[in-house]
VOGU-3710 file (C-alpha; in Angstrom, 3 decimals, decimal comma):
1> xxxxxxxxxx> 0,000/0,000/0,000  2,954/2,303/0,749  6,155/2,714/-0,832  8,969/0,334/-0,491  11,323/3,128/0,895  9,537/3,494/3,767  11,185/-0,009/4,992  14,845/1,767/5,171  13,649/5,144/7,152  13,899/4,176/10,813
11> xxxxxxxxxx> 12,149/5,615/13,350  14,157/8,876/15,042  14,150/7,456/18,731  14,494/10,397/20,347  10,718/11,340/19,622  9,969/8,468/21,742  11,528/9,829/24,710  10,299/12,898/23,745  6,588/11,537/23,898  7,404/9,960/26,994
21> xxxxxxxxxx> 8,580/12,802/28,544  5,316/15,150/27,686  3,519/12,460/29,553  5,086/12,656/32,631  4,688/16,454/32,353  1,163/15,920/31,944  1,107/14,053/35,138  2,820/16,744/36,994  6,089/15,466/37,017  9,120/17,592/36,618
31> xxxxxxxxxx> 10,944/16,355/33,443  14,599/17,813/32,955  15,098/18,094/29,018  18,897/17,159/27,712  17,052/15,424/24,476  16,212/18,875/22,838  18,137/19,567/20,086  16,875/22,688/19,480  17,479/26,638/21,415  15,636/26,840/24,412
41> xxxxxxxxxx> 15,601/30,858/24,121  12,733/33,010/21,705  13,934/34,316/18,625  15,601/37,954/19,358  12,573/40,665/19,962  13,682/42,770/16,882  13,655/39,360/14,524  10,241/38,872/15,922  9,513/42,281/15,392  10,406/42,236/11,655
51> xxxxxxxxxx> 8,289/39,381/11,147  5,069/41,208/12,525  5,753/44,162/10,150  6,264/41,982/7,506  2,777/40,831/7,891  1,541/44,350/8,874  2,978/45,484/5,638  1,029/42,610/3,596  4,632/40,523/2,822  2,518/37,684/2,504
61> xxxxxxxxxx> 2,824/36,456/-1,157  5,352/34,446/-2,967  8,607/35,514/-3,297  11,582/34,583/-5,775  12,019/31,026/-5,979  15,654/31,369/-4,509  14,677/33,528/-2,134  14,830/38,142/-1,583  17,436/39,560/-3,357  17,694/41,689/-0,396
71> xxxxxxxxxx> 18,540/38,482/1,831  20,721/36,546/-0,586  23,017/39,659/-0,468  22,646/40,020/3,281  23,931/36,539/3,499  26,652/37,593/1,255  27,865/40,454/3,269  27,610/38,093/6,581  29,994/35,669/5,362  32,883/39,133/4,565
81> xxxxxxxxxx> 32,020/40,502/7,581  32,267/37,128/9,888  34,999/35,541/7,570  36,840/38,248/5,159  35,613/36,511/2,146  33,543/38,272/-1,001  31,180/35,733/-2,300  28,369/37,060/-4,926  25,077/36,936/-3,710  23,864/35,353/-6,641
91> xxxxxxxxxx> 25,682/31,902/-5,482  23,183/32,088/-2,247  20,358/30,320/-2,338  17,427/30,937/0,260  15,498/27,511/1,396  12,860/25,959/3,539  14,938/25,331/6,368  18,120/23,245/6,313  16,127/20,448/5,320  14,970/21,801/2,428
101> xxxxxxxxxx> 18,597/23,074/1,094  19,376/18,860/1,626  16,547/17,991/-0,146  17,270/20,324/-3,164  21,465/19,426/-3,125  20,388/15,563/-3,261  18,079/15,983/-6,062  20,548/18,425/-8,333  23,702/15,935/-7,319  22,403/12,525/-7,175
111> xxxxxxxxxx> 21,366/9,809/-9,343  18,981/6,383/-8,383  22,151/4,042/-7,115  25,006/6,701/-6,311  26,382/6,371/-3,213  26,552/9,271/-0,664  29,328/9,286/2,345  28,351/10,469/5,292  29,895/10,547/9,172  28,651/7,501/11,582
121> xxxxxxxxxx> 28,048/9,946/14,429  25,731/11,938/12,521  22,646/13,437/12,090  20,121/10,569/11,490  17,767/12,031/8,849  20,544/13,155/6,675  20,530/9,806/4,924  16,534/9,780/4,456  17,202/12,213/1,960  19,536/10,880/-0,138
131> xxxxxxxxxx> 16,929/7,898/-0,228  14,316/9,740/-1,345  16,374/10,232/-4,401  17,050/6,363/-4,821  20,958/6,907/-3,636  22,062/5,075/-1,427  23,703/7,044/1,796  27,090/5,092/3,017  28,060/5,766/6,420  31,992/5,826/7,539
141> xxxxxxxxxx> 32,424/5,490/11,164  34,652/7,944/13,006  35,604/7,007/16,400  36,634/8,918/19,700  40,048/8,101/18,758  39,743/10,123/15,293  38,144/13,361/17,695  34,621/11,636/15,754  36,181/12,900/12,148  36,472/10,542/9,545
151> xxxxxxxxxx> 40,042/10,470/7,939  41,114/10,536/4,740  41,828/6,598/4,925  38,980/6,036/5,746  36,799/7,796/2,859  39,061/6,321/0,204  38,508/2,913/1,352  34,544/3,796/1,105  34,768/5,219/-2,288  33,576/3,073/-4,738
161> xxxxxxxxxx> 32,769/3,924/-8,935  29,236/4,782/-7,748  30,309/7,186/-5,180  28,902/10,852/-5,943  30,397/12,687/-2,883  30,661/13,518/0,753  28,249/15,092/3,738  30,517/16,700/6,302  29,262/18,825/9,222  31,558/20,740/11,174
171> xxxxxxxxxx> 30,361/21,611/14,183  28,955/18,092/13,713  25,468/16,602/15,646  25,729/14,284/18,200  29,473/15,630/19,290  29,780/19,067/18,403  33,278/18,100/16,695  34,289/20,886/14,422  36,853/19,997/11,261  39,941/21,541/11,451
181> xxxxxxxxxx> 40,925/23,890/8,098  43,603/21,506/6,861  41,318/18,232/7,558  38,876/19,486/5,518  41,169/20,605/3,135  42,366/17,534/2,492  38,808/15,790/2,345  38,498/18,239/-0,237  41,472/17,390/-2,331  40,499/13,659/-2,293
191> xxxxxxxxxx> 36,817/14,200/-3,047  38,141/16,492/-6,478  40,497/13,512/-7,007  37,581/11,366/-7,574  35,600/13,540/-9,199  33,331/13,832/-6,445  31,461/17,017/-4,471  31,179/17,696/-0,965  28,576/18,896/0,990  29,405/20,716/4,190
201> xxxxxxxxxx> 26,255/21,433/6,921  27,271/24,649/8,452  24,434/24,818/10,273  26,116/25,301/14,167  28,420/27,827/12,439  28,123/30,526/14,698  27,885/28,602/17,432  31,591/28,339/18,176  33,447/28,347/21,085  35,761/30,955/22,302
211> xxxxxxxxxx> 38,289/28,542/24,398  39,342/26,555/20,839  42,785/23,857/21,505  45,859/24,617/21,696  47,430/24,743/18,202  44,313/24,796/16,344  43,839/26,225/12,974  40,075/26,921/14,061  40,665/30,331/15,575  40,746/32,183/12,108
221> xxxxxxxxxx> 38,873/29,254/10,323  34,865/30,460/9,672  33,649/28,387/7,137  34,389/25,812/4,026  34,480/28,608/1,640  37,427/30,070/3,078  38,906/26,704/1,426  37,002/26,078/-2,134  34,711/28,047/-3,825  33,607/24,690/-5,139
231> xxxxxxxxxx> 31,623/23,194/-1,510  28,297/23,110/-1,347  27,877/25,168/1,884  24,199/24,265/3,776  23,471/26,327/6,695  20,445/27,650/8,669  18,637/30,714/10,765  17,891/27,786/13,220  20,480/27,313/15,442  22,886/30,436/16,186
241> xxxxxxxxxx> 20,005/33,495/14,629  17,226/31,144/17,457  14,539/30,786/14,258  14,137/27,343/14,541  10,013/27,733/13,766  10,465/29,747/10,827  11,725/27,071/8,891  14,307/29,005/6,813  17,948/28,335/5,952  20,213/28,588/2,850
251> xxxxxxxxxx> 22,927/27,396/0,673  26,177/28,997/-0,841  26,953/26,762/-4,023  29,436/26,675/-7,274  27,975/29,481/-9,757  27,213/26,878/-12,063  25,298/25,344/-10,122  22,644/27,994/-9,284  21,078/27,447/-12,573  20,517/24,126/-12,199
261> xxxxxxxxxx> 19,120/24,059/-8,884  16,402/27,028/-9,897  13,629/24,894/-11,361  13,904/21,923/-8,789  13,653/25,090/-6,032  10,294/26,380/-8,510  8,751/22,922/-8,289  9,576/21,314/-4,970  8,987/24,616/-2,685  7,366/27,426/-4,936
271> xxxxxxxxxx> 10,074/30,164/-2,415  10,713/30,135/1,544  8,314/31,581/3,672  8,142/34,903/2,584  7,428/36,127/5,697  10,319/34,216/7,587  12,567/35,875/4,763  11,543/39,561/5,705  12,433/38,698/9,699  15,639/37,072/8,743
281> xxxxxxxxxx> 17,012/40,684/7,503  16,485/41,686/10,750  19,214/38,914/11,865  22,149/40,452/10,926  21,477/43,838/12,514  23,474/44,782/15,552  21,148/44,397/18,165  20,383/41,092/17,011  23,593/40,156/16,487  24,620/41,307/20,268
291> xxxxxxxxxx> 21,626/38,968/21,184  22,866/35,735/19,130  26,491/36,137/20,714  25,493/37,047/24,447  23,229/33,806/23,810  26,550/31,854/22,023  28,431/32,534/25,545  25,596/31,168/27,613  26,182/28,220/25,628  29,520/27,685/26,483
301> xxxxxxxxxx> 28,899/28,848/29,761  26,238/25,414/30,272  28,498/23,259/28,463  31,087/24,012/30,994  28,688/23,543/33,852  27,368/20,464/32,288  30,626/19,112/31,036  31,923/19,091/34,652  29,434/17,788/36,013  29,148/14,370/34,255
311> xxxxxxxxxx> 32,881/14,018/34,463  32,866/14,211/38,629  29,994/11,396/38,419  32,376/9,333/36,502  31,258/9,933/32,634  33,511/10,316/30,184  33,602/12,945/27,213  35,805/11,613/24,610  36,014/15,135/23,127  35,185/18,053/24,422
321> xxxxxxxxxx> 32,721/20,397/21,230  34,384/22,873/19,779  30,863/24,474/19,008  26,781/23,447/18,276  25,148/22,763/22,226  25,502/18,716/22,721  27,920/16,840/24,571  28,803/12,865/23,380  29,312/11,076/26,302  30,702/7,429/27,289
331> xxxxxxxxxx> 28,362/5,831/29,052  29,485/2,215/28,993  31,330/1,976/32,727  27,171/1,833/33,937  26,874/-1,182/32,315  24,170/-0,260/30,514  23,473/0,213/26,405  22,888/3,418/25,620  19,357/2,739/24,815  18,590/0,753/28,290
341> xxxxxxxxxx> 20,832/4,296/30,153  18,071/6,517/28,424  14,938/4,855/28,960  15,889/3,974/32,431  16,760/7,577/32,961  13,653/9,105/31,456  11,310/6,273/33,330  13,077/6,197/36,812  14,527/9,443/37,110  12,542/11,928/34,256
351> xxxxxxxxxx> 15,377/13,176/32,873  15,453/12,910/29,298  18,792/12,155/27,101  19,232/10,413/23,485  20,907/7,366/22,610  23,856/7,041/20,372  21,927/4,108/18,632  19,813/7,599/16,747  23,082/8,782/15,213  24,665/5,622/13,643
361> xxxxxxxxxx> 26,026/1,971/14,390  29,421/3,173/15,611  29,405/2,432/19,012  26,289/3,794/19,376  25,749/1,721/22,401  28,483/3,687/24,303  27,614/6,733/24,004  24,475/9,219/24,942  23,863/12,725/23,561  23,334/15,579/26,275
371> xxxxxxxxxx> 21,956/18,754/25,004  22,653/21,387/27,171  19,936/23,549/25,740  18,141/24,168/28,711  18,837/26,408/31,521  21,931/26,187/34,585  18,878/25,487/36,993  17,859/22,511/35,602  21,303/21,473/34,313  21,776/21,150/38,736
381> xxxxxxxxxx> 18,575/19,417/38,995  19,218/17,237/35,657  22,681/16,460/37,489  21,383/16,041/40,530  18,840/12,847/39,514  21,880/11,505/37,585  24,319/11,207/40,791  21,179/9,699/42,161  20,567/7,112/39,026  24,082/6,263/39,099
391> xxxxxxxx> 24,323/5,563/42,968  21,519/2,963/42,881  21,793/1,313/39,575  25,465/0,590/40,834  23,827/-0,682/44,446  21,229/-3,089/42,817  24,861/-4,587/41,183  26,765/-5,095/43,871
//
């Protein structure tokens, strides 16, 4: 009755604990959220405000497929004034939310049966896409030993006369991993070598930490297209700008590729909200922009809290994020799977975490994903229930 691909697209388990956790807060019960990928904080009042003149001012019909001319050159001018690099705004592309860019770059690059290499950590839906498109998505596993980046070795040894290209994210979902310039460099160089494109999902960008390591090319490193003016650049309003809800994001691509990607934009999406697009300007104004990086230093502020916390109960974090608001953390010395550590934690304890088993097969039952997208309070409480969990799961096995 349905279509075959429906067989391949598992179910995202965090929605699950999600579910489970708006049920115990329908009870009464006090649920502490570390599942919640997603900014805890309103957008900015003047984005909000831009948006309710928008529809004051009757901005309410279609726009250009690829989005405002006014906003694809306000992207432009973001990317020379937060990385010292001219791009033309006719390369940007405006889309329905991150998603949407994905969805348009796997139907201009792929073909039924390519292959599509992706990062095992990674962001679980990225590979429905490339489905949808009858490719088939290829997942390299990175380890804790790598810093969760997939080497160079490792890609070649994947590559295979159907493979079309590479999906990269730096900072990366579950581990907030960013790639360092001359990594990613040479991911490039072996992708061109093979005649193959990379994607990179900027979509943390902005999100970045101030306290980067010690001899690390990140601290003058903003983005792939300081690198290659070839990348496919995705990136979103979601995440650093707090617009999650609008649903708008965009993509910096090859010139030549613009062309090609206008009709499938036409057909699949008609143009972004139009709406969302007339808030978005307001983004990049200062007093927006002071509001996106006080918000960026709260960040790092909970990680820090949250970070230190696990580590005096005994957890482990392989790798401490560079930038995006999750930390990836060992949990095998419990004893327990990731998936059992979650549910057992949500059901015992209501305090709600994600399995590594939702971003990939890598030892995925190691490892849990903390968001620390919720406020120092509950961070306390959240750690607080854990000390607790730990204590008497670690009784009943003695």
């Amino acid at each position: 009755m349905y279509a075959d691909r429906l067989q391949e697209i598992a179910p995202f388990r965090v929605m699950e604990l999600m579910e489970r956790a708006k049920e115990l807060e329908s009870r009464g019960k006090r649920v502490v959220h570390f599942e919640v990928g997603e900014p805890d904080f309103a957008t900015a009042p003047s984005v909000i405000a831009a948006g309710q003149r928008a529809l004051a001012d009757g901005h309410t019909k279609y726009t250009q497929a690829l989005g405002l001319p006014e906003l694809r050159a306000r992207i432009a001018d973001y990317y020379l004034d937060n990385a010292g690099i001219r791009i033309a705004s006719e390369r940007v592309v405006v889309t329905s939310g991150a998603s949407g860019g994905l969805l348009l770059l796997c139907g201009l690059l792929l073909n039924a049966d390519d292959e599509l290499l992706m990062s095992d950590p990674g962001y679980p839906c990225n590979e429905v896409f490339a489905r949808l498109t009858g490719a088939k998505p290829v997942k390299v596993a990175a380890d804790a030993a790598s810093g969760f980046q997939i080497s160079c070795a490792a890609v070649q040894a994947a590559w295979t006369p159907r493979t079309r290209g590479l999906l990269l994210a730096s900072p990366a979902n579950p581990t907030g991993v960013m790639i360092s310039a001359a990594h990613l460099r040479d991911l490039l160089a072996l992708c061109q070598g093979n005649q193959g494109v990379v994607i990179l999902d900027e979509i943390y960008q902005g999100l970045v930490y101030d306290d980067q390591p010690d001899g690390s090319d990140l601290a003058g490193y903003r983005t792939g297209l300081q690198l290659s003016s070839e990348i496919f650049i995705l990136n979103s309003f979601s995440k650093y700008f707090g617009m999650t809800g609008w649903r708008l994001g965009w993509m910096v691509m090859p010139e030549a590729a613009v062309r090609a990607v206008t009709p499938l934009a036409q057909n699949l999406f008609i143009s972004p909200s139009s709406i969302a697009q007339h808030a978005a300007l307001a983004a990049f104004e200062p007093d927006a922009m002071a509001v996106h990086e006080q918000r960026r230093k709260t960040f790092q502020q909970r990680r820090d809290l949250l970070a230190r916390g696990l580590q005096a109960l005994g957890l482990h974090i392989p790798v401490l994020p560079a930038g995006a608001f999750y930390l990836y953390v060992d949990v095998s010395s419990t004893g327990l799977s990731s998936t059992e550590f979650c549910w057992r934690l949500i059901d015992e304890y209501h305090v709600a975490a994600t399995p590594g088993s939702d971003f990939g097969a890598a030892e995925a039952d190691r490892y849990v994903r903390f968001a620390y997208t919720t406020g120092e309070d509950d961070i306390a409480l959240g750690l607080e229930r854990l000390a607790m969990a730990l204590q008497r799961w670690a009784d009943r096995c003695d």
